[in-house]
Structures are given as structure tokens and as C-alpha cells.
SEBAVEX-473472 format. One record per residue (C-alpha): residue number from 1; residue in one letter; x, y, z; chain. Coordinates in Angstrom, 3 decimals, decimal comma, always signed. Layout:
BEGIN
num=NUM	residu=A	x=X	y=Y	z=Z	chaine=A
...
***
This chain:
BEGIN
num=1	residu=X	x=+0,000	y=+0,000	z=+0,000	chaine=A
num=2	residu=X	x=+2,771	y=+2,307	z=+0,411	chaine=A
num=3	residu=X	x=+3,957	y=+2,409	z=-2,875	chaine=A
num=4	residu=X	x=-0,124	y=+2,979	z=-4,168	chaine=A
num=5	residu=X	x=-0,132	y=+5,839	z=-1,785	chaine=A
num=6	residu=X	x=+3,069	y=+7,423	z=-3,442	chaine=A
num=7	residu=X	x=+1,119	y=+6,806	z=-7,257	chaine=A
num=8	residu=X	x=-1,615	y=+8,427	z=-5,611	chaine=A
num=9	residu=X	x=+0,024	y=+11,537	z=-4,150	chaine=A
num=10	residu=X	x=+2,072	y=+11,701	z=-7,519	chaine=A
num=11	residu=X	x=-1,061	y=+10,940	z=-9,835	chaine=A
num=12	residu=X	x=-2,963	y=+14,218	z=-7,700	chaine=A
num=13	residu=X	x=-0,020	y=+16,292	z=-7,300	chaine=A
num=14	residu=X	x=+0,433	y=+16,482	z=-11,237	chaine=A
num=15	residu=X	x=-3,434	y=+16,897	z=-11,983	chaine=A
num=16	residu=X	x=-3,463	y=+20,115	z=-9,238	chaine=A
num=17	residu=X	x=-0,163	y=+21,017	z=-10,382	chaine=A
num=18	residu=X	x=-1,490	y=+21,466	z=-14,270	chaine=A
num=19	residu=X	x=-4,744	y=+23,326	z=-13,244	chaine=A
num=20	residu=X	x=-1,866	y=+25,685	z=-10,742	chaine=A
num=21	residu=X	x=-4,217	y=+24,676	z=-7,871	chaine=A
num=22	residu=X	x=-0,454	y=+23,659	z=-6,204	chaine=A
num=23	residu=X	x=+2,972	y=+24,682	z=-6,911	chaine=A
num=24	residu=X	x=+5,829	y=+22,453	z=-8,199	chaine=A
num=25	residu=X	x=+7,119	y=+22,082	z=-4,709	chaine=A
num=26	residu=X	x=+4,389	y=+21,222	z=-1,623	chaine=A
num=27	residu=X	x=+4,265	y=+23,354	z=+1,290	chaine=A
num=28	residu=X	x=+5,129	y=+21,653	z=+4,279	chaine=A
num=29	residu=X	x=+2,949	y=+22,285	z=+7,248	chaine=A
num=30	residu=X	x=+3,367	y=+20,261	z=+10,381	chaine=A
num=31	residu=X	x=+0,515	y=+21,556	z=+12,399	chaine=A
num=32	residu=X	x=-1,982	y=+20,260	z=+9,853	chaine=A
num=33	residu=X	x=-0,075	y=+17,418	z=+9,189	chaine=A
num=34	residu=X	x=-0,216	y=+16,432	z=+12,785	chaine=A
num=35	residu=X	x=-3,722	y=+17,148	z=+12,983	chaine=A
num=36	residu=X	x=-4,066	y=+13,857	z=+10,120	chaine=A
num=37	residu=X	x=-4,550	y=+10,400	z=+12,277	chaine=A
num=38	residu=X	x=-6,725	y=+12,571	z=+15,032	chaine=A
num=39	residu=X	x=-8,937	y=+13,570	z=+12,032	chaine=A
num=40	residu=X	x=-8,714	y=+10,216	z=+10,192	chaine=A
num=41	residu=X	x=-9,910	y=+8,067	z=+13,518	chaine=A
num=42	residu=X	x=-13,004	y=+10,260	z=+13,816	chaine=A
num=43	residu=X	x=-13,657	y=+10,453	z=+10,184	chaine=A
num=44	residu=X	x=-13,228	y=+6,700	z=+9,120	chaine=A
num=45	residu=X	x=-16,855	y=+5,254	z=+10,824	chaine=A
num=46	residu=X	x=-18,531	y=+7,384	z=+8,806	chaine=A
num=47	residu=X	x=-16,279	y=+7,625	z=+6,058	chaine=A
num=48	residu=X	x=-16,342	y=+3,452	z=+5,372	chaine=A
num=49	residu=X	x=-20,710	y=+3,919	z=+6,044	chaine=A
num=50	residu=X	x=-20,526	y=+6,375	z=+3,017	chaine=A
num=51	residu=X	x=-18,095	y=+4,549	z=+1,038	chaine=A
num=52	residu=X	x=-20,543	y=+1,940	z=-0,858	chaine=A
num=53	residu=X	x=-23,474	y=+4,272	z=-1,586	chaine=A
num=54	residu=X	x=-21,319	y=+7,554	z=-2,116	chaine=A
num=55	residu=X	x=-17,813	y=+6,997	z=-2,671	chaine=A
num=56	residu=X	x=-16,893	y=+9,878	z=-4,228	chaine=A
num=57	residu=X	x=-18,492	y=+11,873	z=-0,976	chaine=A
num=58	residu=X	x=-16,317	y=+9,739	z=+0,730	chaine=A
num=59	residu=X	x=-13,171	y=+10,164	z=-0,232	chaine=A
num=60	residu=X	x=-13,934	y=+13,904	z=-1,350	chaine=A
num=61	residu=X	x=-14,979	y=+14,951	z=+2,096	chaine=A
num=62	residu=X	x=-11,699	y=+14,391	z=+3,283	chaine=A
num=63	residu=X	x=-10,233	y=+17,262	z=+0,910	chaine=A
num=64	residu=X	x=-12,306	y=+19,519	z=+2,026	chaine=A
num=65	residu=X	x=-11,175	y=+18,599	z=+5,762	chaine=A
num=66	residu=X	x=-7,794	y=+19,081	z=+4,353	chaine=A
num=67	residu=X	x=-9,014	y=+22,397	z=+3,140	chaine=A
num=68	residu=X	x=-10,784	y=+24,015	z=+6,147	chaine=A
num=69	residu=X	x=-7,567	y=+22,759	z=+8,671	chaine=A
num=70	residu=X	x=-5,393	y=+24,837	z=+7,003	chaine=A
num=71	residu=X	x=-7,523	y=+27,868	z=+6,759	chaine=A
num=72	residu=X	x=-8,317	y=+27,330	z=+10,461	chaine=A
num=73	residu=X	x=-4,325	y=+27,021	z=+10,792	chaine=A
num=74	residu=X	x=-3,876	y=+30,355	z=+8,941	chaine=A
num=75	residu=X	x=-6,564	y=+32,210	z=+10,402	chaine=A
num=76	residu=X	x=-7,189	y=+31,104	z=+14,794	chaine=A
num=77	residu=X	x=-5,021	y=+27,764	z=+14,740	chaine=A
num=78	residu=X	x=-3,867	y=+28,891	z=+18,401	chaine=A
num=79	residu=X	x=-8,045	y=+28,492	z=+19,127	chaine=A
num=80	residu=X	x=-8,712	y=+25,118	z=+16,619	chaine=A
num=81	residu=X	x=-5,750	y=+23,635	z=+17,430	chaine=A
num=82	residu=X	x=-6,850	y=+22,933	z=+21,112	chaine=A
num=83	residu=X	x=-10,723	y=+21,345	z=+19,865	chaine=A
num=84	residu=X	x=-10,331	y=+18,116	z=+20,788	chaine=A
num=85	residu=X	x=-12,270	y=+16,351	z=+17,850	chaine=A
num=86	residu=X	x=-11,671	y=+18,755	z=+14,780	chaine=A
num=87	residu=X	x=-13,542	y=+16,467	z=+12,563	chaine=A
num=88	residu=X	x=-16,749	y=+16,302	z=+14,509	chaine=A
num=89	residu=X	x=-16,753	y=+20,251	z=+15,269	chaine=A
num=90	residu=X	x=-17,134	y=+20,661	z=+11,517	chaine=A
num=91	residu=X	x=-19,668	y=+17,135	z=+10,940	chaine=A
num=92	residu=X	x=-21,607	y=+18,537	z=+13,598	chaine=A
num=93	residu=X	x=-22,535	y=+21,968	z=+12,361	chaine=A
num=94	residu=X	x=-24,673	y=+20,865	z=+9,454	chaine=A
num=95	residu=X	x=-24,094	y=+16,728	z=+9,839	chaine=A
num=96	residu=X	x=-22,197	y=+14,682	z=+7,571	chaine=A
num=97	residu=X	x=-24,311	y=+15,010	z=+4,228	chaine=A
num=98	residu=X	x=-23,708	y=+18,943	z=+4,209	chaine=A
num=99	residu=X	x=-20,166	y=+19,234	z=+5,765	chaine=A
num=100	residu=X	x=-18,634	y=+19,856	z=+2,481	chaine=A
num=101	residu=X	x=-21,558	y=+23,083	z=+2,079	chaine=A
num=102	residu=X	x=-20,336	y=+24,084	z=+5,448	chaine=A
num=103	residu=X	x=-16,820	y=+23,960	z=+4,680	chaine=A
num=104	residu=X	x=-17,182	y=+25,894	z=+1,688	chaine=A
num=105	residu=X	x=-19,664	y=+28,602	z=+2,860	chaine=A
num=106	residu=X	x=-18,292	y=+29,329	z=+7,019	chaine=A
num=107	residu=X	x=-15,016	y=+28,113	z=+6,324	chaine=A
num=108	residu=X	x=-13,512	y=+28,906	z=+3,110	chaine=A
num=109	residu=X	x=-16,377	y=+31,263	z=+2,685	chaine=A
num=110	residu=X	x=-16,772	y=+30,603	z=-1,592	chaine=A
num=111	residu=X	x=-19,824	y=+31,594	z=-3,002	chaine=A
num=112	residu=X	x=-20,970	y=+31,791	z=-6,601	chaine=A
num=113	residu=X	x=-18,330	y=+30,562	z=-9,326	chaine=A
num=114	residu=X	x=-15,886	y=+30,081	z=-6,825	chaine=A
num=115	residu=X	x=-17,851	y=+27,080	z=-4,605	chaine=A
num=116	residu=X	x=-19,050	y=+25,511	z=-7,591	chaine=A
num=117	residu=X	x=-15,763	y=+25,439	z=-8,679	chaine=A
num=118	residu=X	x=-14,225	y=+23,942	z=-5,955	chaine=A
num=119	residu=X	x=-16,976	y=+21,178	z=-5,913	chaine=A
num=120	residu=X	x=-16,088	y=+20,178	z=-9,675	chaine=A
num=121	residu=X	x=-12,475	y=+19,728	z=-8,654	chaine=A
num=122	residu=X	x=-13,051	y=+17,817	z=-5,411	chaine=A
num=123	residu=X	x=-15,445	y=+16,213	z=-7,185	chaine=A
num=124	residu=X	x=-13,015	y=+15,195	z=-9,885	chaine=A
num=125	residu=X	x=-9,808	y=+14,621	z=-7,357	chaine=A
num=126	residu=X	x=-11,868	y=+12,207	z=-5,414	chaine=A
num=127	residu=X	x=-13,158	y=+10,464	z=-8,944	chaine=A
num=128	residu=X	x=-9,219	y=+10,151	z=-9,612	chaine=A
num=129	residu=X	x=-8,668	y=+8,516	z=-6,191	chaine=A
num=130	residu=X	x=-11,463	y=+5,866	z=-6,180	chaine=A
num=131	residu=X	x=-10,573	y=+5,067	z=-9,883	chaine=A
num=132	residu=X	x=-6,622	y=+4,230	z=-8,945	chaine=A
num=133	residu=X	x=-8,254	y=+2,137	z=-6,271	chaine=A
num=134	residu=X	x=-10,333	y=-0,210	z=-7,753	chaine=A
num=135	residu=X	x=-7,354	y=-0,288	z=-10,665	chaine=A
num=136	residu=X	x=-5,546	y=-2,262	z=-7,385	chaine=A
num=137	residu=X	x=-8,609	y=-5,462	z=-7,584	chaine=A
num=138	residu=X	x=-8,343	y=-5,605	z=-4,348	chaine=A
num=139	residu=X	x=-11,375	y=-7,894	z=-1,969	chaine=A
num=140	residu=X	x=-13,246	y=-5,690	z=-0,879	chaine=A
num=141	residu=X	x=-13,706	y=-5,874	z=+3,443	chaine=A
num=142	residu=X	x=-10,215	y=-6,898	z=+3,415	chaine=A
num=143	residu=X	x=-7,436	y=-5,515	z=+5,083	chaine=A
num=144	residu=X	x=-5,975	y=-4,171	z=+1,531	chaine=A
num=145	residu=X	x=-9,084	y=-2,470	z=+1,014	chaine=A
num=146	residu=X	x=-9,109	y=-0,778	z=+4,638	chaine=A
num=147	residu=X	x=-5,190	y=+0,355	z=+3,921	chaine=A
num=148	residu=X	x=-6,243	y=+1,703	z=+0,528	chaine=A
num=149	residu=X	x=-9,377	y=+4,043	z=+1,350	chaine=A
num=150	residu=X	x=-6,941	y=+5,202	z=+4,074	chaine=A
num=151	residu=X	x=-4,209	y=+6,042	z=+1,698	chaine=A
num=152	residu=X	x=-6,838	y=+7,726	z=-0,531	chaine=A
num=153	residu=X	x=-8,087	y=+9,540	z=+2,600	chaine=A
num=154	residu=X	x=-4,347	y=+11,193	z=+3,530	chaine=A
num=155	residu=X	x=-3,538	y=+11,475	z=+0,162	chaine=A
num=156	residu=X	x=-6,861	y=+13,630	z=+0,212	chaine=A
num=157	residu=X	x=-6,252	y=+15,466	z=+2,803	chaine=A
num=158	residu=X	x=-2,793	y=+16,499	z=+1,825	chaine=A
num=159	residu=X	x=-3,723	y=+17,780	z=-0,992	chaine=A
num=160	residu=X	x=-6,442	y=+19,365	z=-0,101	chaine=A
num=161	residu=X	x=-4,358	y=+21,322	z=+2,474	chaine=A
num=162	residu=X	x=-1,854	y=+21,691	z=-0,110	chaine=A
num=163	residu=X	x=-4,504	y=+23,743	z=-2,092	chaine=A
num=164	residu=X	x=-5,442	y=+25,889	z=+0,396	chaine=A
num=165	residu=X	x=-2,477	y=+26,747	z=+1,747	chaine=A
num=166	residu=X	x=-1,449	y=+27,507	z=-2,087	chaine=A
num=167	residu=X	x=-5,077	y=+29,727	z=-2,328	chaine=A
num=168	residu=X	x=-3,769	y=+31,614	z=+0,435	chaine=A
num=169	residu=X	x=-0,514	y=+32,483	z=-0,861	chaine=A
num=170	residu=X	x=+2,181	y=+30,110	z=+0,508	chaine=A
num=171	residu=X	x=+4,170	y=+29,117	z=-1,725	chaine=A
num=172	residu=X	x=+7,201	y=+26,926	z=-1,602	chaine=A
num=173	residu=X	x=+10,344	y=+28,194	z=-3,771	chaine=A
num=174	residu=X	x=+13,521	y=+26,857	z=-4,241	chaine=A
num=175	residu=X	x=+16,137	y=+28,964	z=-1,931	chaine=A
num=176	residu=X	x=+19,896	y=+29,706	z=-3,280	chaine=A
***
């Protein structure tokens, strides 16, 4: 699974990287970063009950996670940092089948061309993730399959992060 998760992170990387959603070089972040297997432990119950029915919502969610931790890192981190389950502090304001409306409208606050936007490129980063999974036949309810939605997931969320902290204006150059 490791080496899927480095296709995957290349595979996404590339795709953001044509569109300039990310530069050439990723920032590096560690408070979001760290935030990751807190996040991923909440979100994975509901994230596996989605994944069947919805798995594009599934996987997608979790780059708009990606998205609103690094606003909230660049805007009060010293105030979201300390909320003890991030995840469910953003579930919980509209419940899991709106999160990604929340995120967009309170967090990232998009409207008009902007959020639709956004939700045609999740939309099509997630489609790009659960595609290069089922490429890897692997049984489903197996442990394979549980290691693979989680790679998707961080790959997700990495990028996602990635993408906002590139919207905001870090970028990562090359010093001499």
C-alpha cells in the first residue's frame, strides 16, 4: 500500500499542479499534518458507512477537511488547534451530508463561481482517487481495502491542504 499511496500523491499532485491549484514544490505544514490520524480516527466510521453508496463523498470529504484545517491554521489555529475532535466540530454543524456546504460557505467562505468550482475539482480529485483504487482489484472488506481508502483519505487530505495553503498564498520556492 505504500507504494499505491506514493502513485496516488504523484497521480494528484500532477493533476493540481497542471490546473496551478499547487505549486511544483508542496508546502510543508506540520501543524496540519499532525492534525491527520486525530482527524482520520473520527472520520473513518462514517467515512467506510458512506463509502458503498457515495464513494466519491467519501473520499472527497476528506479534501475539504484538508481544506478548512489549514484555513483554520492560517486564520485562529492557536483556538482550533486545542478542539479536541476537529472532525466532529465541523460534521456537527450541518451533519455529515452537508459538511462539504459548510466547509465551503463558514469556512472557506466561496460563493458563486468560486464554490461551484471547488466542488467540480473535489469532485473530480476524489473520482481520480477511487478510480486508482479499484485499478488495485483488491477484496473488498479486506485488510488491503481498509489500507487503501486510508491512503486515498491522507492522500486527500494532503492535498487538499496543499490547495489551500497555495489559495492563500504560501508558496514553496527553491532557496539559493
Amino acid at each position: 500500500m505504500e507504494n499505491f499511496e506514493e502513485i496516488l500523491s504523484k497521480d494528484l499532485h500532477q493533476f493540481l499542479l497542471s490546473l496551478k491549484e499547487v505549486d511544483e514544490r508542496l508546502p510543508e505544514c506540520p501543524d496540519v499534518e499532525e492534525k491527520w490520524e486525530e482527524i482520520a480516527k473520527a472520520y473513518i466510521p462514517d467515512g467506510i458507512r458512506e463509502f458503498q453508496d457515495y464513494p466519491s463523498a467519501s473520499l472527497g470529504w476528506m479534501m475539504y477537511i484538508g481544506m478548512a484545517v489549514a484555513k483554520m491554521w492560517d486564520t485562529e489555529w492557536e483556538i482550533y488547534a486545542k478542539i479536541e475532535d476537529l472532525y466532529g466540530y465541523m460534521r456537527d454543524k450541518r451533519g455529515y451530508d452537508s459538511m462539504d456546504e459548510y466547509i465551503r460557505e463558514e469556512i472557506l467562505l466561496l460563493q458563486g463561481d468560486d464554490y461551484t468550482a471547488l466542488e467540480k475539482l473535489t469532485g473530480e480529485c476524489a473520482s481520480r482517487v477511487y478510480n486508482a483504487l479499484r485499478r488495485q482489484n483488491i477484496e473488498p472488506g479486506t485488510k488491503d481495502a481498509f489500507n487503501g481508502y486510508v491512503a486515498c483519505l491522507h492522500q486527500l487530505y494532503l492535498m487538499g491542504a496543499a490547495m489551500q495553503l497555495n489559495r492563500m498564498g504560501y508558496h514553496m520556492t527553491k532557496m539559493n
